[in-house]
C-alpha positions in Angstrom: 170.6 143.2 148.9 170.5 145.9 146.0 169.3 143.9 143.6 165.4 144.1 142.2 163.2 146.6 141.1 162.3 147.9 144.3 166.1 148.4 145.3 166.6 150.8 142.3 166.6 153.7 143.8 169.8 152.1 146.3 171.9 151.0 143.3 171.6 154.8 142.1 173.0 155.9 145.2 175.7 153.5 145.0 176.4 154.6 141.4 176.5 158.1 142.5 179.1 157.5 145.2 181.0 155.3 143.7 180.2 153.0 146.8 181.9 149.6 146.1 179.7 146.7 146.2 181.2 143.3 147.2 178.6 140.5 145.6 179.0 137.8 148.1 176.9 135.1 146.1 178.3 135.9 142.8 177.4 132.5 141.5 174.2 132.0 143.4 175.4 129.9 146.1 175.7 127.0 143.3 172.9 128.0 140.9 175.2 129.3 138.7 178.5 127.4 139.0 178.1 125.1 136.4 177.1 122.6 138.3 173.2 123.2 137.5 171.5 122.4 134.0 168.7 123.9 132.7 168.2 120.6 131.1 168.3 118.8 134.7 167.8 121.6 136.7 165.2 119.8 139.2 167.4 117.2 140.3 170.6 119.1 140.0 169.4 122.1 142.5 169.1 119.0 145.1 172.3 119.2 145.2 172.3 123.0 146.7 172.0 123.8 149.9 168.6 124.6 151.8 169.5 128.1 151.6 170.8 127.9 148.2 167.2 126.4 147.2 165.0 129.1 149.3 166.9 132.0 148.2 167.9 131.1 144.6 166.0 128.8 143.1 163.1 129.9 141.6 161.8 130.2 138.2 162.8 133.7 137.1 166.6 132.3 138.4 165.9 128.9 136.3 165.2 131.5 133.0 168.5 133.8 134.0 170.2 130.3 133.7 169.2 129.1 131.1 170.5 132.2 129.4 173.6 132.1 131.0 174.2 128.6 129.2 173.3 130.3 125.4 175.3 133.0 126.1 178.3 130.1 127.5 178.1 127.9 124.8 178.2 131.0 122.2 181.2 132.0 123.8 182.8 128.8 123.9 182.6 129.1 128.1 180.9 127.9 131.3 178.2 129.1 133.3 179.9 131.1 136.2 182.3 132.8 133.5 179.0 134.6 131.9 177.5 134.8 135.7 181.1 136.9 137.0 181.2 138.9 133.2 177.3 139.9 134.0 178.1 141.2 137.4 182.1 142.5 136.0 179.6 144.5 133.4 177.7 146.6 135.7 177.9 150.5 136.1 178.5 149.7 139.4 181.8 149.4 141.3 181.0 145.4 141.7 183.8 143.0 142.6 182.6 139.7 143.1 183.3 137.5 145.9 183.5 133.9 144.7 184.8 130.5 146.3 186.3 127.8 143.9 186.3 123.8 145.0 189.5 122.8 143.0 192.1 125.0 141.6 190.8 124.0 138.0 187.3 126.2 139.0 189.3 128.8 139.9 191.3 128.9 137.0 188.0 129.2 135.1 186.2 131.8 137.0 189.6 134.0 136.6 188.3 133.8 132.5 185.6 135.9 133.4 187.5 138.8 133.0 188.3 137.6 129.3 184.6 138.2 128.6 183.2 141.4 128.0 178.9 141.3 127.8 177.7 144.5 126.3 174.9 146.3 127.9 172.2 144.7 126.0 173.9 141.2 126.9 173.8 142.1 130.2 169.7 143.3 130.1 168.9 139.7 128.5 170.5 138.0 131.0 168.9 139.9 133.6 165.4 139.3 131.7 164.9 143.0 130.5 164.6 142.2 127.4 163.1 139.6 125.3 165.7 139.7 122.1 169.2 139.4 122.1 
């Protein structure tokens, strides 16, 4: 992972290189595929995997989703379309990896690259700031 504070120092690297960075759990193995609500998120994340739970689920994720569902409903779109823009709106040379259960998920996730966040989108989202 190159994610977190203490990994800063890795994503500058990969910034300076231009090193491509393929984001393997774009939506959070489930957390963010829609299929979680903020509203219901403790009996929604049962339906996650065990590694899903241990790895995503915790309450700085539960925050960055509910987020994720302002920013969603502002735009008139789901969760994993503002989940694929945030990662689509990194300096980094991201390209996320993402599986789809139906070809009507797919479909959505391609509207992703409809959405533009701006930087300070992006910073809210990932709980660097308080305002948006």
């Amino acid at each position: 992972s190159i994610s977190g504070p203490q990994n800063a120092e890795a994503r500058a690297w990969y910034l300076a290189n231009h090193m491509p960075v393929l984001a393997y759990s774009s939506l959070g193995r489930g957390l963010f595929s829609g299929r979680v609500a903020p509203e219901t998120f403790d009996q929604d994340v049962e339906q996650l995997d065990r590694a899903a739970r241990t790895a995503y689920c915790h309450p700085v994720n539960r925050r960055r989703l509910e987020r994720a569902g302002e920013l969603a409903r502002r735009y008139g779109v789901g969760v994993p379309q503002v989940a694929l823009a945030y990662l689509l709106a990194s300096p980094l040379d991201v390209f996320p990896l993402v599986g789809a259960a139906s070809a009507e998920e797919y479909e959505q996730n391609l509207k992703a690259f409809d959405l533009a966040l701006t930087a300070e989108e992006a910073a809210w989202l990932n709980l660097e700031r308080e305002a948006l």
